[in-house]
Structures are given as C-alpha cells and as structure tokens.
C-alpha positions as CSV (number, residue, x, y, z in Angstrom):
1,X,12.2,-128.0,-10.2
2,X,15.6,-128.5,-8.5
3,X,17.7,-126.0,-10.3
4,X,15.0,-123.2,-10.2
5,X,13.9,-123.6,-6.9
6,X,18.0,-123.6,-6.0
7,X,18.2,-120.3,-7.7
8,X,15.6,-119.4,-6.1
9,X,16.5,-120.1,-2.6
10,X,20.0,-118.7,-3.3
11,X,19.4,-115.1,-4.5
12,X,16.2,-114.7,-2.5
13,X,15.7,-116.7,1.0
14,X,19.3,-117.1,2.1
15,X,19.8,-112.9,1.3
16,X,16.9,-112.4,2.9
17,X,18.0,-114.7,6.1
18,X,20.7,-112.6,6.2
19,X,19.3,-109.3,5.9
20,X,16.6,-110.6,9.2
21,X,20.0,-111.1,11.1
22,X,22.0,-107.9,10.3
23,X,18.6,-106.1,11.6
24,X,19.4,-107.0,15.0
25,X,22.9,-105.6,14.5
26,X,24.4,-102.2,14.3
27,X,27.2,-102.1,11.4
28,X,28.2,-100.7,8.4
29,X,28.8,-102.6,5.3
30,X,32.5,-103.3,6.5
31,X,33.7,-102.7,9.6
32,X,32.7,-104.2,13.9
33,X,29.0,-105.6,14.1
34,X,27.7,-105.0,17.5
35,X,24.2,-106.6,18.4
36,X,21.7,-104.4,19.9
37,X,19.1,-106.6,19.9
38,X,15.4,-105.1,19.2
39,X,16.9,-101.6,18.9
40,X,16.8,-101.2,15.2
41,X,13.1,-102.0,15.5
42,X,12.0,-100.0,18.3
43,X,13.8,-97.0,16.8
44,X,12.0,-97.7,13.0
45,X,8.2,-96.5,15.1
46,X,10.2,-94.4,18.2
47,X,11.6,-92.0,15.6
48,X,9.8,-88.5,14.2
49,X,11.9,-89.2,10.5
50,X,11.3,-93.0,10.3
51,X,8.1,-93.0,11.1
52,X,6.8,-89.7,8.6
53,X,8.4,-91.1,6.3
54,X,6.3,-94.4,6.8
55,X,2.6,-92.3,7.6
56,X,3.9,-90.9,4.0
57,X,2.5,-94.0,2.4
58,X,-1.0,-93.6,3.1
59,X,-1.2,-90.5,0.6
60,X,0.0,-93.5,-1.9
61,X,-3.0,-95.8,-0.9
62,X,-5.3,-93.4,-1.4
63,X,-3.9,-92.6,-4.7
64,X,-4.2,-96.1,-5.3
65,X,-7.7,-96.5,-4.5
66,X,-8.3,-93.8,-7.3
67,X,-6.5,-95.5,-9.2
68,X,-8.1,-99.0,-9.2
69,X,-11.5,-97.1,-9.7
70,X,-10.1,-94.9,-12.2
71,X,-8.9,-97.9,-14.3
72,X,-12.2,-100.2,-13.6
73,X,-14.5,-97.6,-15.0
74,X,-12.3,-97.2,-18.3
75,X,-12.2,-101.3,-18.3
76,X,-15.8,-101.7,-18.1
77,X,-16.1,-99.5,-20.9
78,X,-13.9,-100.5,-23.1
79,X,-14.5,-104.2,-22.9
80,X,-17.1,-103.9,-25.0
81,X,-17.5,-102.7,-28.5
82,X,-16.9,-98.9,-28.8
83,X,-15.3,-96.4,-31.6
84,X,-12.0,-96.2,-31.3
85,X,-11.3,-98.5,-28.7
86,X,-8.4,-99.9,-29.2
87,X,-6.8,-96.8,-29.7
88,X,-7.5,-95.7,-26.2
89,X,-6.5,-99.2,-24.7
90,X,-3.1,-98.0,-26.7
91,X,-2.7,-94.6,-24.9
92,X,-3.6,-95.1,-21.6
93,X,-1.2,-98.7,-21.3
94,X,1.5,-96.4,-22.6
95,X,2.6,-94.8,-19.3
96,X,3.2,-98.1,-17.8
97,X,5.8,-99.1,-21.0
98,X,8.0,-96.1,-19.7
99,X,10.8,-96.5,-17.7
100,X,10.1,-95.2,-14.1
101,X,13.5,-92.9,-14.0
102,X,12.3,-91.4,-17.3
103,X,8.6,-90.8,-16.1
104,X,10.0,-89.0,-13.2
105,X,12.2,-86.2,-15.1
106,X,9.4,-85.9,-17.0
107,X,6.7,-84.7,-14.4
108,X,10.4,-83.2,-12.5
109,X,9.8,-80.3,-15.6
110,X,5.9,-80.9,-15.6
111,X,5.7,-79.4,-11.8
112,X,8.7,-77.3,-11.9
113,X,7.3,-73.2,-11.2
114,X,6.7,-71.6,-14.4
115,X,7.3,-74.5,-16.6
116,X,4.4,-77.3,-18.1
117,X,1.9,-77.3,-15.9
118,X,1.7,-73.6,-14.9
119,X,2.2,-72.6,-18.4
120,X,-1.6,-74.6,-19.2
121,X,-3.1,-73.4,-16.3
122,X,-2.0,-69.7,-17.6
123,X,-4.3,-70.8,-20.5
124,X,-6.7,-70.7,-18.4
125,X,-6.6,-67.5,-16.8
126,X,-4.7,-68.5,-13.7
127,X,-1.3,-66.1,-12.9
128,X,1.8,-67.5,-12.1
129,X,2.3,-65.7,-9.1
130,X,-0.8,-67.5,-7.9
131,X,-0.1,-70.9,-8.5
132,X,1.2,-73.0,-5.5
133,X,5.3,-74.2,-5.7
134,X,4.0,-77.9,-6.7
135,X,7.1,-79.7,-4.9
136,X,8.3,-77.1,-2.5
137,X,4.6,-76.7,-0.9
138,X,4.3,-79.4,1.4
139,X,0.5,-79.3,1.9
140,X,0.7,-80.2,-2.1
141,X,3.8,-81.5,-2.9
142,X,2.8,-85.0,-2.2
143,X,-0.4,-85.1,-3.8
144,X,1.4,-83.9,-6.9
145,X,4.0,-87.3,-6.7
146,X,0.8,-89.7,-6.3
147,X,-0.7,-88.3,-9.1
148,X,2.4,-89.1,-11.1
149,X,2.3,-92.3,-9.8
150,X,-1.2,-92.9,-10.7
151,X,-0.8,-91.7,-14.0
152,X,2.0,-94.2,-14.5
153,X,0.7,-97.5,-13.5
154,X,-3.7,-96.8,-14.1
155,X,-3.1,-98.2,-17.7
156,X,-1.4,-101.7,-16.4
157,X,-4.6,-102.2,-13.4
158,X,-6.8,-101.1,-16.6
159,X,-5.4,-103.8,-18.8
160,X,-5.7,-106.8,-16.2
161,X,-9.3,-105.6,-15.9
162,X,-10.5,-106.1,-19.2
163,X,-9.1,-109.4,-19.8
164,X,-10.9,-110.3,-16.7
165,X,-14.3,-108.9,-17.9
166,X,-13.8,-109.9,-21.3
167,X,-13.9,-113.3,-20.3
168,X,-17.5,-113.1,-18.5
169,X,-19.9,-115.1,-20.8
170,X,-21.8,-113.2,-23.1
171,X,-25.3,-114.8,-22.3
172,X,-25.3,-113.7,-18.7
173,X,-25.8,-110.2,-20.1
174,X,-28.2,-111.7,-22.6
175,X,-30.1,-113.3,-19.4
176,X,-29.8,-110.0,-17.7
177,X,-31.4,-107.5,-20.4
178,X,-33.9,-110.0,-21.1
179,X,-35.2,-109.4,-17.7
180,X,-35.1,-106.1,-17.3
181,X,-31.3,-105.5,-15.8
182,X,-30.0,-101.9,-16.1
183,X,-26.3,-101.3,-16.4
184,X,-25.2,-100.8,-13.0
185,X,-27.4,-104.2,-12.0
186,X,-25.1,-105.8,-14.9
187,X,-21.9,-104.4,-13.2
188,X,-22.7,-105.3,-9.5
189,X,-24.4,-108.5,-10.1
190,X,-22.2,-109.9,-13.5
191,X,-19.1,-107.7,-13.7
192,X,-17.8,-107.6,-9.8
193,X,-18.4,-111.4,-9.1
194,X,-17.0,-112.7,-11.8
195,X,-13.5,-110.7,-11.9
196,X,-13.0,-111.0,-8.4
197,X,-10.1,-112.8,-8.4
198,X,-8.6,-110.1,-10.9
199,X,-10.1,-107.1,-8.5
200,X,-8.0,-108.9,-5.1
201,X,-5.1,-109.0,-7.3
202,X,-4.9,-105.3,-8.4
203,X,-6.3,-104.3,-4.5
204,X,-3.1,-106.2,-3.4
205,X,-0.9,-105.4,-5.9
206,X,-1.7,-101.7,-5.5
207,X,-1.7,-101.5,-1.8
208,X,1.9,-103.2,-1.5
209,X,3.1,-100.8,-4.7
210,X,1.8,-98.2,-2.6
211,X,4.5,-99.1,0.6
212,X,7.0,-99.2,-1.7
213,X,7.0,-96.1,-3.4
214,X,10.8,-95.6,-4.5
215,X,10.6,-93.7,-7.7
216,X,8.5,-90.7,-7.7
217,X,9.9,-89.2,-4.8
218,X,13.5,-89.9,-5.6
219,X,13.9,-89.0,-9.2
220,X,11.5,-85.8,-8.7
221,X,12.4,-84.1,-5.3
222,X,14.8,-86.4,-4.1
223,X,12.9,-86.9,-0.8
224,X,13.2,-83.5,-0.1
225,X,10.3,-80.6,1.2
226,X,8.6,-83.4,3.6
227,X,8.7,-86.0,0.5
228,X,11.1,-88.3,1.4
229,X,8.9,-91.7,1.5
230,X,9.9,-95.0,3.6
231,X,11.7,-96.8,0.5
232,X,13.3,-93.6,0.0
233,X,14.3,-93.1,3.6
234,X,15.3,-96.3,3.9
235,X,17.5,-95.9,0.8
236,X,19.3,-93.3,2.5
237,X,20.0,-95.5,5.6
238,X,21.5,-98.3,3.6
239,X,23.7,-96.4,1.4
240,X,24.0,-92.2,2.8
241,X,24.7,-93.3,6.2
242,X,25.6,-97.1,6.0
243,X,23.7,-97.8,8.6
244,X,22.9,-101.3,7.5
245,X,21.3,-102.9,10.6
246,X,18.8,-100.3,10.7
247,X,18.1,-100.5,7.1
248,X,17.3,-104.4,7.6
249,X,15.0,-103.4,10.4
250,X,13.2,-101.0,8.3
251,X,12.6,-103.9,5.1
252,X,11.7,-106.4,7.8
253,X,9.3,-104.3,9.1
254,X,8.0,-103.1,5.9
255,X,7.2,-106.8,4.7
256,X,5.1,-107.3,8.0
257,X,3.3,-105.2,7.2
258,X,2.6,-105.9,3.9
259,X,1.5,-108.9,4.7
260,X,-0.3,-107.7,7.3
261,X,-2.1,-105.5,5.0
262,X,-2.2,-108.7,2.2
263,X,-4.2,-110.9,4.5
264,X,-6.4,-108.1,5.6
265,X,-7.1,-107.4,1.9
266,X,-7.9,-110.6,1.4
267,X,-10.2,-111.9,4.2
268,X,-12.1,-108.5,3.3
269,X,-13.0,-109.2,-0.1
270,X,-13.6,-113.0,1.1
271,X,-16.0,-111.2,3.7
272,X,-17.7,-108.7,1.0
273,X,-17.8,-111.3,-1.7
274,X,-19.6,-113.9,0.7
275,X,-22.0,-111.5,1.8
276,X,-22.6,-110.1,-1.9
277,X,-23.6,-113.7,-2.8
278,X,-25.2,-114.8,0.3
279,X,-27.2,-112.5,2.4
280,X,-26.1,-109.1,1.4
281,X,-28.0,-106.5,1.6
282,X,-29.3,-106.5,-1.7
283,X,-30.7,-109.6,-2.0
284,X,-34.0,-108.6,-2.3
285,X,-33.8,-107.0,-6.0
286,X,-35.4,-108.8,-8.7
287,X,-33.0,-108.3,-11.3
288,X,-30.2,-109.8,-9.2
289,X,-32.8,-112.8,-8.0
290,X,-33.2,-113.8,-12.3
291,X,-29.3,-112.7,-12.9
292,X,-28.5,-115.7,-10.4
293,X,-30.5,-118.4,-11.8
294,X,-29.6,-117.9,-15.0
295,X,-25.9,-118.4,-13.5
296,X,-27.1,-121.4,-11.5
297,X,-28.8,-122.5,-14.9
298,X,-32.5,-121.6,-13.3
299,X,-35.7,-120.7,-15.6
C-alpha cells in the first residue's frame, strides 16, 4: 500500500494543502502573494456574481432528484423479464458513454432558435415565432441545461439500480405474492430496503454532481444569459482573471459544503430507513407484517 497511497498523497492531499493556503492569499499564478486573511471567503457569500452563480446549483439538484426517480422507475422495470429489454438497457446507458464536450455541441444545435428542437415542435403545430429563445431566455435557459444533464447521466444511476435490485432474492417476491402483496407493497417493502446502500450512493453521487456542474453550461452558453454556474464561475476566476486565491476560496468552500450536504444525505436515509423498519408509519399493513417474517425466516 506504500507506493499507492504515496501517489496518492502526492497528486491529491499535498495539492490540495496547498490550494487551502493560497485561499487565504491574493495572487496570481506568478507574481507578489499578499495574505488577506478570510477575505477570499467572505467575498465567495458577500458577492451578487459568486453567490448566483452558487444558488445556480439548486436548479441541478432538482434536476437530479428527477433524475434518480426517472432512472429507478425504468430499473425496477427492467430488472425483471420484459421484451426487449436489453435493448432498452442499451439505449438509455448510451448517453452516459459520450464524451461530455460532445454531448454539449450536440444539445448547443438542439436548443439553438430555429434548429432541432423547434423544428419538432413545428411538427406539432407550434410557430417559430412563438417558441421561447431556449438559452437566451433566462426564465428557461437553465432548465434547458439540467435537462441536458439529466439526459446524459439517467442511464448510469439506472444501471447501478438494477444490479442492485437484481440481486434481491427471488423468494422474497415468492413470499410476498403468496400472501397477497401487490406491486407497490413489493417495491416499498422488498425493493427500497434492500438497495439502500445503492439508493445513498446515487442520492450522494447526484447531489455532489449537481454542485459541480462544469460542462453543460460551458460548452453550451458558455456561462452566459444568467447561466454561468459556480464550477463555471470559478473557472473563470482561476484562469480569466487569475485570481487564484479567490479561486481556492471558492473549491474550499465548495467541498464544505459537499460534505455538508454528504453527511446530511446520509444521516437522512439512516433516519428514513430506521423508521421504515422500525416504527414507521406503515407498520400496521399486513402485507408488510408477512413480507418481514419471511425475511426474518418467520411462518
């Protein structure tokens, strides 16, 4: 484990060390530091562009929230035997394979006035001149980059979903038609418990993707129109500007609170898990009562 975790401590925890300590400095990438202390932090929630930029993340979780439920529907369904399964597994994974720098000059023409999308929606009966600018309108134009993004990445979420439901043992859905479980007693009482540790992961996963949002908003609009998200910002800190210290301020910041946001995530579904198995408030259905003792091996 020595060379690995030497790497490891090389290109990751010393950069990072140093990255924590230009933050309290303001510099350029050469030339005079001068320390300022707390400044560079104080300035990432004091100002207006900083801090849009950051509240421009929450359009992302939100996006990934539909995407989580999005892909655990289309799991659930496809876990078990269906026509033409496997062929669907095949397209909607696909996105995922594509590089993110192509996927955005693809929806860049999808969006653009007049092209892909308005061209369908003229199918349709709708004129052009009536159709919103998709990436110059800003009550839209970031609606229209999450659902890029959830196109993109739903396959992947989907994937990890139906390994983890695949391997659920058969005979608790045996035990649970035998008595009298519908479907969506099957999903609450079999499915959710059993690929928790799966569901945490793409919760997580999703929520610290969504903080992070780089590509989208770069390759599409770069950050323009009121799209410009906190990576993106932050991007042009770093390298438009130069100003390094405050870029380090904004990454340190950012990981707090992705942590922040981690831990929360996970003493949540600790909290809804417990109570789902516990005393929540549906212990009192039968067909949950039988689903449980066959688990617990019960008669």
């Amino acid at each position: 484990m020595i060379l690995p975790l030497l790497l490891l401590f090389t290109f990751t925890y010393l950069p990072f060390g140093k990255m924590v300590g230009f933050s309290f400095y303001k510099m350029k990438y050469i030339g005079e530091r001068k320390f300022v202390g707390l400044k560079n932090y104080a300035r990432v929630f004091t100002d207006p562009d900083y801090f849009r930029s950051l509240k421009l993340s929450f359009y992302y979780m939100a996006g990934s929230m539909v995407q989580l439920v999005i892909s655990l529907y289309l799991a659930t369904i496809l876990s078990f035997k269906i026509k033409g399964g496997n062929i669907f597994k095949g397209f909607m994974f696909f996105p995922y394979l594509i590089n993110g720098i192509a996927v955005g000059f693809i929806f860049k023409f999808f969006f653009t006035h007049g092209f892909v999308l308005d061209t369908v929606l003229g199918w349709f009966g709708f004129k052009a001149d009536q159709l919103p600018y998709w990436l110059r309108d800003q009550g839209i134009n970031n609606w229209s980059l999450v659902g890029t993004s959830v196109w993109r990445y739903f396959g992947q979420n989907m994937v990890l979903f139906i390994g983890a439901i695949m391997s659920v043992p058969g005979d608790l859905y045996e035990a649970a038609m035998l008595d009298g479980c519908n479907k969506f007693q099957q999903f609450f009482y079999i499915i959710l418990p059993n690929i928790r540790t799966v569901l945490v992961l793409n919760v997580i996963l999703s929520i610290t993707g969504s903080l992070s949002a780089f590509e989208p908003p770069y390759v599409i609009t770069g950050g323009a129109n009121g799209t410009a998200t906190y990576f993106v910002k932050m991007h042009e800190v770093a390298h438009t500007s130069q100003k390094v210290g405050q870029a380090s301020a904004m990454a340190v910041v950012l990981l707090i609170i992705i942590l922040i946001a981690t831990l929360a995530q996970k003493l949540f579904f600790k909290y809804v898990f417990h109570n789902a198995e516990d005393d929540g408030p549906m212990l009192n259905d039968p067909g949950k009562d039988r689903v449980l003792k066959r688990r617990k091996g019960g008669r």
